[in-house]
NUPAMAR-285308 format. One line per field, with one value per residue (C-alpha): x, y, z; residue in one letter; residue number from 1. Coordinates in nm, 3 decimals. Layout:
residues N
xx <- X;...
yy <- Y;...
zz <- Z;...
res <- a;...
n <- NUM;...
This chain:
residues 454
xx <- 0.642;0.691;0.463;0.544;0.800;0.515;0.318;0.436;0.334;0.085;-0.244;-0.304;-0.634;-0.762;-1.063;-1.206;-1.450;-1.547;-1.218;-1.097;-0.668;-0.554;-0.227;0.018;-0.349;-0.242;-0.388;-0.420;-0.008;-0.140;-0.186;-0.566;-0.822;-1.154;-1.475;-1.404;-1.140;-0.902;-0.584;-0.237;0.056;0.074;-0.074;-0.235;-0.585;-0.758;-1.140;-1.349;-1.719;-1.579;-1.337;-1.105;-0.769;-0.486;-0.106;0.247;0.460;0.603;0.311;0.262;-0.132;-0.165;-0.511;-0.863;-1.201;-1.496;-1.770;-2.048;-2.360;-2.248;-1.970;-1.958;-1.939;-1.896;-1.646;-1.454;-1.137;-0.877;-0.486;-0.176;0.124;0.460;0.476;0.246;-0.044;-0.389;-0.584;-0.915;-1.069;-1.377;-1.534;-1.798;-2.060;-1.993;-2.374;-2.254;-2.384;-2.683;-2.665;-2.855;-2.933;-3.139;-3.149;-3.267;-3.318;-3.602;-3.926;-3.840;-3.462;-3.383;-3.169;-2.996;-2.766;-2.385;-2.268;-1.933;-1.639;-1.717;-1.828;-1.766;-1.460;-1.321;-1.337;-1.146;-0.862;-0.791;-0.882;-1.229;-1.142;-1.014;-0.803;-0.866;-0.656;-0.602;-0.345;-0.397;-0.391;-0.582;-0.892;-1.092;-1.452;-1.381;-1.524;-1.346;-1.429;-1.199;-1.514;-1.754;-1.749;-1.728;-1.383;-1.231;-1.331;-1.107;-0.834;-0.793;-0.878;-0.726;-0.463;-0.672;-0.961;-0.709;-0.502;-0.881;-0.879;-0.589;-0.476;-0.754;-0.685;-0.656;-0.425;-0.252;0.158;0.188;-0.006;0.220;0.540;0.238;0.042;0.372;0.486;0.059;0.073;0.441;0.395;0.233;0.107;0.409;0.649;0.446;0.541;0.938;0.933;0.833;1.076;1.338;1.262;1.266;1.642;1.765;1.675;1.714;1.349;1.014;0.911;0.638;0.424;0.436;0.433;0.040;0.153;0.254;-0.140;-0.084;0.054;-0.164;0.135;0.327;0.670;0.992;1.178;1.496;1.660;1.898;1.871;1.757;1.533;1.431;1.569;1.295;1.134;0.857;0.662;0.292;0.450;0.362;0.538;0.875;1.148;1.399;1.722;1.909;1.908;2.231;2.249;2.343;2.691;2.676;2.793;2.490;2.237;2.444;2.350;2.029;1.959;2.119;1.936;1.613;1.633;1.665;1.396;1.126;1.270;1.023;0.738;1.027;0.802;0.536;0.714;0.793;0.801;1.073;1.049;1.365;1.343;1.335;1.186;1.384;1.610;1.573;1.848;2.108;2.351;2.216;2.432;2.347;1.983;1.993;2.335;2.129;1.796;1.933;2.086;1.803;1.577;1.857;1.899;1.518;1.498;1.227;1.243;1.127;0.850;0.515;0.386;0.410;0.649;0.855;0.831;1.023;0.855;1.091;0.987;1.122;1.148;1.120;1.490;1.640;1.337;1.503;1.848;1.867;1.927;1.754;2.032;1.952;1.555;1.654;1.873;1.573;1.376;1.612;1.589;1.344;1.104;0.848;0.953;0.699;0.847;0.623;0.681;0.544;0.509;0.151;0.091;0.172;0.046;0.351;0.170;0.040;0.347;0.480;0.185;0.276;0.661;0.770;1.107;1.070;0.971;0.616;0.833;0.964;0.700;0.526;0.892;0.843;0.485;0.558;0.867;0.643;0.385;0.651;0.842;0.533;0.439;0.803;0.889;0.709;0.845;0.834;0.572;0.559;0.309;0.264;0.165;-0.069;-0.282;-0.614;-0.794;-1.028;-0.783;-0.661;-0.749;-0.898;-0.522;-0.444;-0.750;-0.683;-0.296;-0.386;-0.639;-0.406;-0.185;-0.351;-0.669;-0.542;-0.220;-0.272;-0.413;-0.618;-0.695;-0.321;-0.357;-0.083;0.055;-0.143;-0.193;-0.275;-0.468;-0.394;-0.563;-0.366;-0.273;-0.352;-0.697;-1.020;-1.188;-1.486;-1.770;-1.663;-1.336;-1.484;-1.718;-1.411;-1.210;-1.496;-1.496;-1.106;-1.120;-1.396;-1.206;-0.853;-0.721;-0.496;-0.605;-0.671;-0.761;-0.705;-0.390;-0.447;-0.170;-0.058;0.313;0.489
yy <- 1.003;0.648;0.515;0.548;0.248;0.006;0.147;-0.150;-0.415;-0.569;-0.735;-1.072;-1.224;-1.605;-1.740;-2.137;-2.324;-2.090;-1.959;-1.651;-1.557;-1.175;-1.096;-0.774;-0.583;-0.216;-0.096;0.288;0.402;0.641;0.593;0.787;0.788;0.603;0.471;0.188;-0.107;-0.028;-0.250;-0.072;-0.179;-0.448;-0.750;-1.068;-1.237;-1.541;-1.538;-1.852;-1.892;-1.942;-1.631;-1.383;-1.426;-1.175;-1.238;-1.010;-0.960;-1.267;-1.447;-1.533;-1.474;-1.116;-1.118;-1.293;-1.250;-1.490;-1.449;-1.675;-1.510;-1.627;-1.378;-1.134;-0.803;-0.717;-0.457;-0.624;-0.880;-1.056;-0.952;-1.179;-0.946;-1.016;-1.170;-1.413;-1.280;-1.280;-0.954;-0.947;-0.557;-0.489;-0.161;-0.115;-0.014;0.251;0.386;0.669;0.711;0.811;1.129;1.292;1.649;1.811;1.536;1.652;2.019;1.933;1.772;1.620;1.545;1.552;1.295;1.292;1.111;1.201;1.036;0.884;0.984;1.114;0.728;0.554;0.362;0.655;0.863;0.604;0.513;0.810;0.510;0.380;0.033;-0.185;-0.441;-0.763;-0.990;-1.375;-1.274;-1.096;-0.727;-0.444;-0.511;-0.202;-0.377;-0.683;-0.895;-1.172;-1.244;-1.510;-1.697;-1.600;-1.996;-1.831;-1.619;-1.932;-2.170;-1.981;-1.895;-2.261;-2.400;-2.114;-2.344;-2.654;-2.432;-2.281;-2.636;-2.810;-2.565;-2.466;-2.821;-2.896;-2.554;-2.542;-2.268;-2.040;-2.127;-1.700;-1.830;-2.105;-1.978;-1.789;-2.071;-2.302;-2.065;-2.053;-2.419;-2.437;-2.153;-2.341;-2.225;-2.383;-2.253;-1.906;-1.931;-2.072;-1.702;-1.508;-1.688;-1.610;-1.204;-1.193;-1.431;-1.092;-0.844;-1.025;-1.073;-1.023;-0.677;-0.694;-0.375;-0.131;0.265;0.295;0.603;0.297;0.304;0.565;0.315;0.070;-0.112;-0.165;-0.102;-0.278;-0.389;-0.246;-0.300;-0.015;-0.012;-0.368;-0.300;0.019;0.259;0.208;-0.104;0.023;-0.189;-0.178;-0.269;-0.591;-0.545;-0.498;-0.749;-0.782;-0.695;-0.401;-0.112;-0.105;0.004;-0.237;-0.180;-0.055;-0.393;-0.538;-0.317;-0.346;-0.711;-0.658;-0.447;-0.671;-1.009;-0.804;-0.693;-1.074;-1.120;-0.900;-0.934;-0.822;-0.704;-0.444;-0.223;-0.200;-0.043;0.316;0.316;0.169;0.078;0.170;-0.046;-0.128;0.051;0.351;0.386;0.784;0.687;0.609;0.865;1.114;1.054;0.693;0.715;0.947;0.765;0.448;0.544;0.721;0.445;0.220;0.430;0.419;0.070;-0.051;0.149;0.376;0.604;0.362;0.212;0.201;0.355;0.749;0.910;0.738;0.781;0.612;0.531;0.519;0.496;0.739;0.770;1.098;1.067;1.038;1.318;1.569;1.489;1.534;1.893;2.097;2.026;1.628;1.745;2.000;1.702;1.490;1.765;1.787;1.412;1.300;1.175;1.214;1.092;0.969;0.958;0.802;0.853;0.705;0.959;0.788;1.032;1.413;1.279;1.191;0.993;0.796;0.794;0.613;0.371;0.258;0.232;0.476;0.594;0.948;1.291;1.468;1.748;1.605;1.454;1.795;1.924;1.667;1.758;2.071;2.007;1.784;2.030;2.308;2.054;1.972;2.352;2.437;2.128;2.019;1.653;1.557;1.448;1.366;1.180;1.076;0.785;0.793;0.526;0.505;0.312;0.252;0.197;0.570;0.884;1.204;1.354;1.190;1.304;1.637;1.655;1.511;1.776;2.014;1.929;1.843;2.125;2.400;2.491;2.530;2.835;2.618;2.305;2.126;1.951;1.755;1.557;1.247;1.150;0.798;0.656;0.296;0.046;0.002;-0.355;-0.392;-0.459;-0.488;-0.162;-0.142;0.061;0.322;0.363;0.417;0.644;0.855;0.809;1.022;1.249;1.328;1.321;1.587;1.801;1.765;2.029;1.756;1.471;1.200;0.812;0.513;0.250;-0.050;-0.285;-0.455;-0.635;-0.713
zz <- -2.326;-2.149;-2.280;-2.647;-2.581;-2.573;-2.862;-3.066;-2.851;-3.040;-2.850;-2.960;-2.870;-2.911;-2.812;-2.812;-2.637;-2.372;-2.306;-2.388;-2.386;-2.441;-2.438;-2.407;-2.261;-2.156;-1.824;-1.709;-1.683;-1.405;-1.040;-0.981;-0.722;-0.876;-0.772;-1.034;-1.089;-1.259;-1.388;-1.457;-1.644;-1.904;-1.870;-2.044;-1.909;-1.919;-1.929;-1.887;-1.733;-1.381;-1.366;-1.548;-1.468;-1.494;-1.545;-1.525;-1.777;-1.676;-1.655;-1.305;-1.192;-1.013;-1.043;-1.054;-1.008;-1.027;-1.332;-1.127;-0.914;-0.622;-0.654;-0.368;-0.613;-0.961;-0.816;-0.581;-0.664;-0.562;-0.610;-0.540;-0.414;-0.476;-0.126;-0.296;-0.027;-0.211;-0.121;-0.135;-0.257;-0.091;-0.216;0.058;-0.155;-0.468;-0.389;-0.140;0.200;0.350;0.631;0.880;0.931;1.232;1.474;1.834;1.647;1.395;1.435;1.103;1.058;0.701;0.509;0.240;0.012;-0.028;-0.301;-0.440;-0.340;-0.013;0.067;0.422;0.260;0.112;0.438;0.628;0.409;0.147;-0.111;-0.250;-0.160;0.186;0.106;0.325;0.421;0.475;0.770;1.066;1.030;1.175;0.942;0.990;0.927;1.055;0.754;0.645;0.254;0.292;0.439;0.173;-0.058;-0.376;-0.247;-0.077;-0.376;-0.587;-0.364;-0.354;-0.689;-0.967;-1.088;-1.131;-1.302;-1.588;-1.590;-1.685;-1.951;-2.121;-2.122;-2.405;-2.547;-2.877;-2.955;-3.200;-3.180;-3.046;-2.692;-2.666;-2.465;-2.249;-2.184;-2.101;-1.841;-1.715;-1.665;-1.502;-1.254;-1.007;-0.622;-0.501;-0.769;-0.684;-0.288;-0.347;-0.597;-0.286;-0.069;-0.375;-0.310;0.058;0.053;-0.159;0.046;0.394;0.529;0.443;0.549;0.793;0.721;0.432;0.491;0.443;0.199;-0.035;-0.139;-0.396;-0.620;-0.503;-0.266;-0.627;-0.463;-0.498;-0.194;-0.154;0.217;0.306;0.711;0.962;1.258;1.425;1.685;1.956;1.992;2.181;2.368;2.213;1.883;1.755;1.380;1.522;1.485;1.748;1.537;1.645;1.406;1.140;0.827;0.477;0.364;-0.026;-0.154;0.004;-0.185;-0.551;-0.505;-0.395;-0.693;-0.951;-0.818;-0.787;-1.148;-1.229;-1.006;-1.123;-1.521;-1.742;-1.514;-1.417;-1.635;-1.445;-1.108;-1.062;-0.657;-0.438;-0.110;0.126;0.415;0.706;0.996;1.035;0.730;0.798;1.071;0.796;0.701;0.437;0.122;0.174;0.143;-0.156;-0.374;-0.331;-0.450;-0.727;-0.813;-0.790;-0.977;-1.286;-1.248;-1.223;-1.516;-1.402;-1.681;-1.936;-1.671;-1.835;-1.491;-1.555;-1.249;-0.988;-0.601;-0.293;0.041;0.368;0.737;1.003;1.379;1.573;1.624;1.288;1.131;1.405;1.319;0.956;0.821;0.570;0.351;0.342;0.226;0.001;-0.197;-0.167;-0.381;-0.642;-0.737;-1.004;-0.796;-0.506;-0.166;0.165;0.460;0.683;1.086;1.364;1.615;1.802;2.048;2.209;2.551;2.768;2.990;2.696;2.528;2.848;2.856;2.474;2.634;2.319;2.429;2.324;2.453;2.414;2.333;2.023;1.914;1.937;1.736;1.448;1.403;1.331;1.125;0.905;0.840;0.780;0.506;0.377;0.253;0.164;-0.088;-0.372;-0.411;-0.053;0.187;0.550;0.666;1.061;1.252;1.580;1.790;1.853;2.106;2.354;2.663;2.595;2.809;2.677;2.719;2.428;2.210;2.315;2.282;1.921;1.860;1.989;1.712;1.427;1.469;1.739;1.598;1.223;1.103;0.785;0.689;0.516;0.155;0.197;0.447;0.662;0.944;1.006;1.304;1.380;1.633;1.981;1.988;1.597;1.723;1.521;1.576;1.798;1.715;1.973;1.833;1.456;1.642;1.799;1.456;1.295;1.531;1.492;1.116;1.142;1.351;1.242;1.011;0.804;0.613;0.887;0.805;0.901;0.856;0.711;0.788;0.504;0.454;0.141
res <- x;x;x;x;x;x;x;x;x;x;x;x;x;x;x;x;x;x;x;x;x;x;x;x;x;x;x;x;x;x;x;x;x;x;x;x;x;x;x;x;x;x;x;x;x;x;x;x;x;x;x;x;x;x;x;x;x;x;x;x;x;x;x;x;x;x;x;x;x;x;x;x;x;x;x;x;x;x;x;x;x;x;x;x;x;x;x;x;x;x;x;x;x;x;x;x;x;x;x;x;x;x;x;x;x;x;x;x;x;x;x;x;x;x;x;x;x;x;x;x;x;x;x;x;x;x;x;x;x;x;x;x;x;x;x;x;x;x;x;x;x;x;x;x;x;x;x;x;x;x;x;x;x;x;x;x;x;x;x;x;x;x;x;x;x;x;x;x;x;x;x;x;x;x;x;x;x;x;x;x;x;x;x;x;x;x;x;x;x;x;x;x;x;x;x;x;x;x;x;x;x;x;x;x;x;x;x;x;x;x;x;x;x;x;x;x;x;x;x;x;x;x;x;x;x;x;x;x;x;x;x;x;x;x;x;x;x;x;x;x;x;x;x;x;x;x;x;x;x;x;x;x;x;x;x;x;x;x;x;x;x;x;x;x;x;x;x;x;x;x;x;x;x;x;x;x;x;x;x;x;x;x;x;x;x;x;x;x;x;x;x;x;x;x;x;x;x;x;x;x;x;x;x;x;x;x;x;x;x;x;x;x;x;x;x;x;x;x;x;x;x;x;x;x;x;x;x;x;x;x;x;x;x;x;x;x;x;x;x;x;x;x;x;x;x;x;x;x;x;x;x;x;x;x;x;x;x;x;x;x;x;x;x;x;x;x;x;x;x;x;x;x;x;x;x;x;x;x;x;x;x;x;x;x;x;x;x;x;x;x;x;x;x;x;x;x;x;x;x;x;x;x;x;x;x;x;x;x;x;x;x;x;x;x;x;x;x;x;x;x;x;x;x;x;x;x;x;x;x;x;x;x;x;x;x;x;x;x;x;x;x;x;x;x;x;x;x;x;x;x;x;x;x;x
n <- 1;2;3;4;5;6;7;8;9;10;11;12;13;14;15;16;17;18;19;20;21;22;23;24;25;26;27;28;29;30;31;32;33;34;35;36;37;38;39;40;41;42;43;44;45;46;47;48;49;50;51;52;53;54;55;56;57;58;59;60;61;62;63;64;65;66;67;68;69;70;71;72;73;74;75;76;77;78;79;80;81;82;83;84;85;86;87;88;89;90;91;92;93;94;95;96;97;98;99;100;101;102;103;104;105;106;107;108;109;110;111;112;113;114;115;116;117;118;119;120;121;122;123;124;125;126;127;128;129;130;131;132;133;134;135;136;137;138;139;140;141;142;143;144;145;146;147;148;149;150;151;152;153;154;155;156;157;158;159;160;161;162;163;164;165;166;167;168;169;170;171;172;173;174;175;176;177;178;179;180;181;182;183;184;185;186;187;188;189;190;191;192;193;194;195;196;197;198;199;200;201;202;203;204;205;206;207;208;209;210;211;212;213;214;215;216;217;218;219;220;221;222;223;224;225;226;227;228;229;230;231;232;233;234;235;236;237;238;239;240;241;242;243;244;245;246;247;248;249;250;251;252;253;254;255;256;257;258;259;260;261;262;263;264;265;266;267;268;269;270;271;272;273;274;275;276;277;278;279;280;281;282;283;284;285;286;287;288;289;290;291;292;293;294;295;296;297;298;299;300;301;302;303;304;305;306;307;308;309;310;311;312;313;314;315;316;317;318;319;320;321;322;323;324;325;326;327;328;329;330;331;332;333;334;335;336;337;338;339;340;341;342;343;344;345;346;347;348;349;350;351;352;353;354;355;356;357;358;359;360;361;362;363;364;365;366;367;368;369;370;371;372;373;374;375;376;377;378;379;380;381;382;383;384;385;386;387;388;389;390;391;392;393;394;395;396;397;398;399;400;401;402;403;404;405;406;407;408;409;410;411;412;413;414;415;416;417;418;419;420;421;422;423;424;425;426;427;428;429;430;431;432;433;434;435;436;437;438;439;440;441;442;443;444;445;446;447;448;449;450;451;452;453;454
């Protein structure tokens, strides 16, 4: 197993004048679904009155959550990405939700309580958890925790909380390399790191596939392709570079400086992310010789996360092109794959409206195609991108419903498809109210994407 490999490591804990230091802590080595926090991988924590603090392998913070009352939730908390982004989890309420039966048909509607997981947050995102941002994003609430005091107090004031502290620490000579490297990582050495990562692979990407939440947006950055094939108009995560793909010398270094990079936390990745926008557009052989190689090199097979995926994006264009040869290869390698295409709508008068330079007709093609790969290969998943909004006509509900409800026989298990607010808006409660009404009806897993970049 992988996880015999870290058997040995020993955890050490210390604890003195109301602060508490664990090191080499093992987390769950399995991605899951819970109504819970959880913390993967390997990691050390701090605990003292204000907060409890977690820390990679290589001892930068990835994590923290505050101990005092005026704490928003017991089960909510902060995590710093490797973009150096804090995100702030916001469960929504573990209690379940209360529903309706009966009303305008009984005298005396009757209600009752669905509990956990068939929750509100867990019906919109595939996920029992929406992570907020400090950025602007599609946020699918609208709340900002980033205004609550407590939140904000400790967004800002982390590294002068554990510096009051471990300064007059009293510790045991093992803590001492850990709480050296504590002290020196400071927010600014933290931001020049993430500056560090996007240099090597060329930019910062601006958006994640939203199929990166199985492993909780854990993914290494690995640029293959820049820029996309489309550009369509309504887009506002674009970039403005035409699309090309990275010559193989190019992604050898990228590898080798992001193994430096990451160093010891490598152990707690398993997924890779292939970007850019479209890297289905590059030639076959080149998306498969390079993830191989990246999986072999990132030494996934001694990860202490069980398994090993890659997440790509894909246009209409380049899913039509490839052959069944390129996804038969895919299924042999040891991993999963999620291809994640953005298809937004089977209305051609919509499609026009959102300046998407493609055909109903394919879209319609590539629909079908997913849901057809989907059932044939284990290791592979499609997932698909549409809008949603409040400027659109019923043509495109009902081409969508067509779709996703007319034209399969039974509900799918696998597969997504992703509804995402025109304009990246916040959305309104009409468009929640026609979101539910899709998700109902659809015969494929339907939520929402949440926006979120490296």
């Amino acid at each position: 197993m992988q996880q015999d490999i870290y058997m040995n490591i020993q955890e050490l804990t210390c604890s003195r004048n109301g602060i508490r230091i664990t090191l080499n802590k093992q987390g769950e080595n399995i991605y899951v679904k819970s109504r819970h926090p959880i913390k993967y991988g390997c990691y050390s924590e701090i605990e003292t009155d204000e907060a409890v603090f977690q820390f990679n392998m290589n001892n930068e913070i990835i994590g923290m959550q505050g101990q005092k009352d005026n704490w928003p939730s017991s089960q909510e908390w902060l995590k710093r990405t490797a973009g150096n982004d804090w995100v702030y989890y916001s469960t929504g309420g573990y209690s379940g939700t209360y529903e309706s039966f009966g009303n305008g048909f009984l005298a005396e509607p009757i209600h009752f309580r669905i509990p956990s997981p068939y929750n509100e947050i867990y019906k919109a995102t595939g996920e029992y958890y929406i992570p907020n941002f400090s950025y602007n994003s599609n946020s699918i609430l609208g709340f900002d925790p980033f205004k609550e005091t407590s939140v904000q107090n400790l967004v800002n004031s982390w590294y002068d909380i554990l510096k009051s502290h471990l300064n007059s620490f009293d510790f045991k000579e093992s803590f001492a390399s850990f709480i050296d490297d504590v002290l020196k990582t400071t927010p600014e050495i933290l931001e020049d790191r993430a500056e560090v990562l996007f240099n090597i692979i060329g930019s910062r990407p601006s958006v994640l596939p939203p199929d990166t939440r199985h492993v909780d947006y854990n993914v290494i950055p690995l640029s293959l392709s820049e820029g996309c094939l489309h550009k369509c108009a309504f887009c506002k995560i674009k970039n403005k570079r035409p699309f090309s793909t990275r010559t193989t010398e190019d992604v050898d270094k990228q590898i080798k400086d992001l193994k430096q990079f990451y160093g010891r936390n490598l152990i707690n990745y398993n997924a890779i992310f292939l970007g850019d926008h479209d890297t289905l557009n590059s030639e076959e052989d080149f998306i498969i010789e390079n993830a191989k190689k990246a999986i072999k090199q990132f030494g996934f097979d001694n990860s202490y996360m069980q398994g090993s995926s890659i997440y790509l994006f894909g246009s209409v264009n380049s899913f039509l092109n490839k052959n069944d040869f390129f996804f038969k290869k895919l299924e042999q390698m040891e991993c999963r794959t999620f291809i994640n295409l953005g298809l937004e709508s089977a209305d051609q008068t919509t499609l026009d409206y959102l300046g998407k330079p493609i055909s109903a007709k394919k879209v319609k093609e590539s629909f079908k195609r997913m849901v057809a790969i989907n059932q044939e290969f284990n290791n592979i998943e499609i997932t698909a991108n549409f809008i949603i909004g409040d400027e659109l006509s019923p043509e495109h509900y009902n081409a969508f419903l067509k779709l996703t409800r007319d034209e399969l026989n039974v509900p799918q298990n696998k597969g997504a498809v992703y509804l995402s607010p025109l304009f990246s808006k916040i959305p309104s409660r009409s468009m929640l109210f026609h979101f539910n009404q899709l998700k109902r009806l659809s015969r494929i897993p339907t939520y929402l994407y949440t926006i979120q970049r490296l």
